[in-house]
N, C-alpha and C positions, 0 to 999 in steps of 0.2 A: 504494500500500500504506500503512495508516493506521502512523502511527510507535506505536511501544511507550514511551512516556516513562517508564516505568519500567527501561529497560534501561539497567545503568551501565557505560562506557565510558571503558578506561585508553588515552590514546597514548603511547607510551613513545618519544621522542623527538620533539621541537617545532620541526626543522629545514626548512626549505623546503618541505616536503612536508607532516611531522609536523603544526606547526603549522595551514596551512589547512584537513586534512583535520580536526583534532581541532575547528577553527571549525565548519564547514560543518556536525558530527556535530550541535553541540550547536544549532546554527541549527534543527535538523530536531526537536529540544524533547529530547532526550535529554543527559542529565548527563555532563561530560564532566571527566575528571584526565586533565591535560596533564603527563607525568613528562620530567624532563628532568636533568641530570647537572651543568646550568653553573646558579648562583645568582642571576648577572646575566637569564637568562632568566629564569627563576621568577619571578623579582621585575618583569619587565619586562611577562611578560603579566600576571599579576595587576593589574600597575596598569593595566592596561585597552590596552598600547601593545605594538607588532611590533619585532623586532630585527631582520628580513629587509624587502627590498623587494617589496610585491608589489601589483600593483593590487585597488583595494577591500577590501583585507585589513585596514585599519586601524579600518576604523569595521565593520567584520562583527567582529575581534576587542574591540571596545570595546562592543559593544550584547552580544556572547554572556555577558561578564563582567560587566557590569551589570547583566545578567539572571541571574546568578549559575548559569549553564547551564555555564559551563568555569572552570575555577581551575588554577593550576602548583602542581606541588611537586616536591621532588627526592627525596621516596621514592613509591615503588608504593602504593595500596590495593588494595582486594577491589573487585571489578568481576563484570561479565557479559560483558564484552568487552574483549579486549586485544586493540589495533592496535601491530604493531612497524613503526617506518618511524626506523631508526636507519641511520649511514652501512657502506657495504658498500667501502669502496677497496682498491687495488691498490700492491701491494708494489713496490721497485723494477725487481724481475726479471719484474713482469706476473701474480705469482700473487694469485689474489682472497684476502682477510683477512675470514672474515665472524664474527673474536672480539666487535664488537658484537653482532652478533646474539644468537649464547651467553651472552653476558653479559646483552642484553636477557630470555634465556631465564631466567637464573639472578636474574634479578632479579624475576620476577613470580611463578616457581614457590611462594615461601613463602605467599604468597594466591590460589594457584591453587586451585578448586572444583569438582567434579563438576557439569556442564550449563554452565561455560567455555564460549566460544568464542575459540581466540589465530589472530590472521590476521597473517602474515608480508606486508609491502608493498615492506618492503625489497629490490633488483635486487640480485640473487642468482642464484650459479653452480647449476647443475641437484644440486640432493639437501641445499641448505640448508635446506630447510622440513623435512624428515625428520631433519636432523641436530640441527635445534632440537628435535624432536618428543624425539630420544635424549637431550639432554639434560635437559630436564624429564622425562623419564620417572627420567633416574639421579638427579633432585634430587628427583621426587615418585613414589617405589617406590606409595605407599599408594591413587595414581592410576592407571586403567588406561588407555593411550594408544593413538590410533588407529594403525591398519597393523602390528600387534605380537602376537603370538601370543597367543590368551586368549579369554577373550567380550568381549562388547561394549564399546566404549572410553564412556571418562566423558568425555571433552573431544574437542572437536572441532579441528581445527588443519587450517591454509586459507594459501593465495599467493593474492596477490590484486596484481599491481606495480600502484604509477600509469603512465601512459601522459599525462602531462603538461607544456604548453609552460610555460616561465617566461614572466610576463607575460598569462596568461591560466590561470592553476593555476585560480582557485574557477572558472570557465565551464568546465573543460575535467575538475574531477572528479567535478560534477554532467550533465555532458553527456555525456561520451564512452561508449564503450562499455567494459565489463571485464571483464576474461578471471582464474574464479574457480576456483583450484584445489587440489580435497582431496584431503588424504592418504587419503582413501578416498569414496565419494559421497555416502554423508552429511553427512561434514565441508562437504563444496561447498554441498549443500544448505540447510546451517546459516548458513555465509557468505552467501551467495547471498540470503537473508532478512535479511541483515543490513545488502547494499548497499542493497537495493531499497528501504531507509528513507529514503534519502539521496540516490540515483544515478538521475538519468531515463535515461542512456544502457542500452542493452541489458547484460545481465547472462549474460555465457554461461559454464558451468561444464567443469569438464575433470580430469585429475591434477594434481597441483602439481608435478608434474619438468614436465609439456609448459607448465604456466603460467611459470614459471620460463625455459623454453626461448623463451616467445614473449615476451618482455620482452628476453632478449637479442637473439634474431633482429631486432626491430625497429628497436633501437638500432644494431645492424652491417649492416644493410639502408641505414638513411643513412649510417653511416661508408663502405662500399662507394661510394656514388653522389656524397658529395661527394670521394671519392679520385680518381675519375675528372675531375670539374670541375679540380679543384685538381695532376694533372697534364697536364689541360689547359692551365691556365694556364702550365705551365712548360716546354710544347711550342712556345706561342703567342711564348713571350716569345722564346726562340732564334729564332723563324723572325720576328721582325717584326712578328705578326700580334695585330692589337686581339683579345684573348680577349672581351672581353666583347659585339664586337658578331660574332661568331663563336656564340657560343653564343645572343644574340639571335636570330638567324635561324635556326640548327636550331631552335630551339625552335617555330620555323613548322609545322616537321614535326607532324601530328597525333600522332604515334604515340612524339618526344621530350620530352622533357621534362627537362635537364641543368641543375642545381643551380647556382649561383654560388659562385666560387671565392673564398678568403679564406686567409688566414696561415695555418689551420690548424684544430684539431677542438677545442671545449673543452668544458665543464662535465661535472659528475658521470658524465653517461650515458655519451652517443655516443664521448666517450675514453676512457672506460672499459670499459665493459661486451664490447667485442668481444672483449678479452683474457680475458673469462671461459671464452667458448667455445674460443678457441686453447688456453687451457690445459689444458679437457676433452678435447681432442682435438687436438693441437696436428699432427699428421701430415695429420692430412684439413683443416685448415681453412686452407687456402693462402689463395685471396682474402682472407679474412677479415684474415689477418695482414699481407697484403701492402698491404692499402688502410689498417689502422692505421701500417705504415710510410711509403707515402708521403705520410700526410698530417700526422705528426709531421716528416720529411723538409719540408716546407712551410714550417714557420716555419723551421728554418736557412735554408732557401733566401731568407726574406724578410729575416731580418737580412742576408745577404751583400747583397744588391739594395740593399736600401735604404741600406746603409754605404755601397757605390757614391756613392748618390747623394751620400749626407753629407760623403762624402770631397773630391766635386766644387764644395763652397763651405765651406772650411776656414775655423773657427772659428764660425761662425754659429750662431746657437741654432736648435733641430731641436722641436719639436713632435709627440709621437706623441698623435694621435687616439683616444681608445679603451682600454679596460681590460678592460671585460667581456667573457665567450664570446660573447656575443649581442647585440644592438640594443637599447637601451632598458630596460637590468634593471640592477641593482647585483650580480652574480653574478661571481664572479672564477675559478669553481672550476675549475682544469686548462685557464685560459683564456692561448690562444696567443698574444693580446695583450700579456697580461702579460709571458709571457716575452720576447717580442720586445722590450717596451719593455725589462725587464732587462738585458737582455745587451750594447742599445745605451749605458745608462745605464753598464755597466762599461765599455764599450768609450770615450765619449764623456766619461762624468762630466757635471757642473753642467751642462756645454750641451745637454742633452736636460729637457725641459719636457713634464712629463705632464698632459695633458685628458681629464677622466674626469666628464661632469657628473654621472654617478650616486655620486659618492665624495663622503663628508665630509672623508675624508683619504685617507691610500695606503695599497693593500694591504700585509701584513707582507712581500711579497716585496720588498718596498724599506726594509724596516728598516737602517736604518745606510748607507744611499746618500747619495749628494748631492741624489737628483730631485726635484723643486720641483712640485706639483700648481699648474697655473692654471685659468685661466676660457678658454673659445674666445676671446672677445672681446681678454685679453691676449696670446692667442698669434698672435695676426691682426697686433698691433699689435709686437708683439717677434721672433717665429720668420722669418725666410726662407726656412725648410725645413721642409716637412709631414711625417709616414708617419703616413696612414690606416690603420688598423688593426681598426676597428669601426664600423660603419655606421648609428650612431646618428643620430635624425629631426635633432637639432641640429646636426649636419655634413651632414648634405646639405641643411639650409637657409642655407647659409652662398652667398651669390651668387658669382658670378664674381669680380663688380668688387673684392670683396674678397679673391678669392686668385687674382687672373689674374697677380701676380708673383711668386709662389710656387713654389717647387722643390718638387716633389710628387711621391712616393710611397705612390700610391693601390692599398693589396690588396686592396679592396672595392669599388672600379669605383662609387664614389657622384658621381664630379663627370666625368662623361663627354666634359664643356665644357671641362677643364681645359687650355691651352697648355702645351706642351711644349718646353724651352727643349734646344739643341741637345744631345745626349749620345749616346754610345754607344749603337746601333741597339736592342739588348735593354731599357734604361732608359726607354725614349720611353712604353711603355703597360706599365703595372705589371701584376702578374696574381695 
């Protein structure tokens, strides 16, 4: 579909997502206002540079702003398109907060136009794209809004989630498939014209409650199946039994396919999002609630284990591997890593030595701590004690010979080779 270079294009939030998608728009030759809330941002992409890590993002963000295709600012203009992809988090009792959203709402409404198009990306509990629709409608009376008693709506309003890996966001928002849904079927069809500028993946249209519903479900589909691995793990370790070459060999089965276990569930999504649905329905969604608890139950389980081990060479410096939710991203968000490394860090103090190669420094959850960020290299050379915690490519290229005397506490099954020095039968294979 040939691009409209004429259509202007506001992203109202330049966060993980915001950001790439707002690159990739203006890649496609369309003018793109990158609205964002923090200073430091505005000023960061303007100068041509990324605040987030993400692959290729740096010189796709440096060639769209040279091309004078994207610019930040931290007020709204008049647009043709407004893309919301602001954060949608969970309170501490698990109920979703989607005041960004409304606020993204109230902040575009005073240059909102007749023939708009506003697309909601942000993961969102089922009836926030309608609840933004009511709020621009109570900030613009003089606009007429789709799904709303009247003739025909002036603006069109659309779900559209990302469905994207970190580490692979621009291959995966130009490739995957997206699931486009209006507040009524024009809206979709309006969208829908909109991705196809930009998106070779399939473009399928629907309502925006069932879009909204398939964004959650997908997220609590994996929460669900790593809940399983990761009380696997904690089946394996009472009975003796190596979990990970356990689950190697089901997985021979044609018809299994059982995920690998690890401390716990993190970033924005997969620990988030299932609590959207429990709290829609908190009666019928038993699984759903019960696999976010045992795999929040996961990381306690790994601090006790690993203290275990910490405890069995008293005063030695401890080494915890890993920071991020995931393998190779600088992403910390609601990452079980972290906490684990906290909690050691209170329990331990100074003697706990944090390795993060994606950090320039340490996340704020260590403000006012004693924990000391090193290099692998120094912790190889100082630590007698490991805990694995993220299964980053530079930890599992660490050979043997260099941590065959190492006390180790491995929750990601990366060094399979590792000797096991005599302990308490549960301690021999971590899980």
């Amino acid at each position: 579909m040939p691009v409209d270079t004429q259509t202007k294009v506001a992203v109202i939030g330049l966060g993980y997502i915001g950001l790439p998608t707002a690159a990739l728009i203006a890649r496609s030759g369309m003018p793109v206002l990158g609205v964002d809330v923090s200073p430091h941002v505005v000023e960061t992409v303007n100068s041509g540079r990324i605040h987030i890590e993400e692959v290729d993002l740096d010189g796709l963000v440096q060639g769209v702003v040279s091309r004078g295709l994207l610019r930040a600012s931290l007020t709204v203009e008049e647009a043709d398109v407004f893309v919301i992809a602001v954060p949608t988090p969970v309170s501490a009792d698990h109920a979703p907060d989607i005041s960004y959203v409304l606020a993204a709402a109230r902040t575009i409404a005073p240059v909102l136009r007749p023939g708009n198009v506003v697309i909601l990306e942000s993961t969102s509990p089922v009836g926030t794209t309608e609840a933004m629709r009511d709020e621009l409608q109570k900030m613009r009376p003089d606009i007429r809004m789709p799904g709303l008693p009247g003739n025909g709506a002036e603006v069109a309003i659309a779900y559209c989630p990302e469905r994207v890996l970190p580490g692979r966001i621009l291959i995966e928002l130009v490739n995957n498939d997206r699931c486009i849904g209006g507040i009524t079927p024009r809206c979709a069809r309006k969208a829908l014209g909109f991705y196809r500028q930009f998106v070779r993946g399939e473009c399928i249209t629907t309502t925006a409650r069932s879009a909204e519903m398939v964004k959650l479900v997908e997220n609590s589909y994996r929460d669900v199946n790593i809940a399983f691995a990761n009380e696997l793990s904690v089946i394996a370790d009472g009975m003796g039994i190596d979990v990970w070459d356990v689950i190697r060999l089901a997985n021979r089965h044609p018809r299994v396919n059982i995920l690998q276990p690890g401390p716990g569930v993190g970033g924005h999504c997969i620990a988030v999002d299932p609590w959207f649905i429990v709290h829609g329905d908190p009666v019928n969604s038993r699984i759903i609630r019960t696999a976010r608890e045992v795999n929040e139950a996961k990381t306690d389980y790994v601090i006790e284990q690993a203290s275990k081990l910490i405890d069995s060479l008293p005063d030695a410096e401890i080494a915890c591997l890993g920071l991020a939710f995931k393998p190779n991203i600088d992403d910390f968000r609601e990452s079980p890593a972290v906490k684990v490394a906290r909690r050691l860090v209170d329990r331990y103090g100074r003697r706990v030595k944090l390795v993060e190669p994606y950090a320039k420094g340490l996340p704020m959850e260590f403000a006012g701590t004693p924990a000391e960020l090193i290099d692998i290299d120094d912790a190889i050379e100082r630590c007698p004690v490991f805990v694995v915690l993220v299964d980053h490519d530079m930890f599992k290229s660490v050979p043997l010979d260099e941590r065959a005397d190492k006390l180790v506490y491995d929750s990601r099954g990366i060094w399979p080779d590792q000797p096991h020095p005599t302990l308490p039968e549960p301690l021999r294979k971590a899980g």
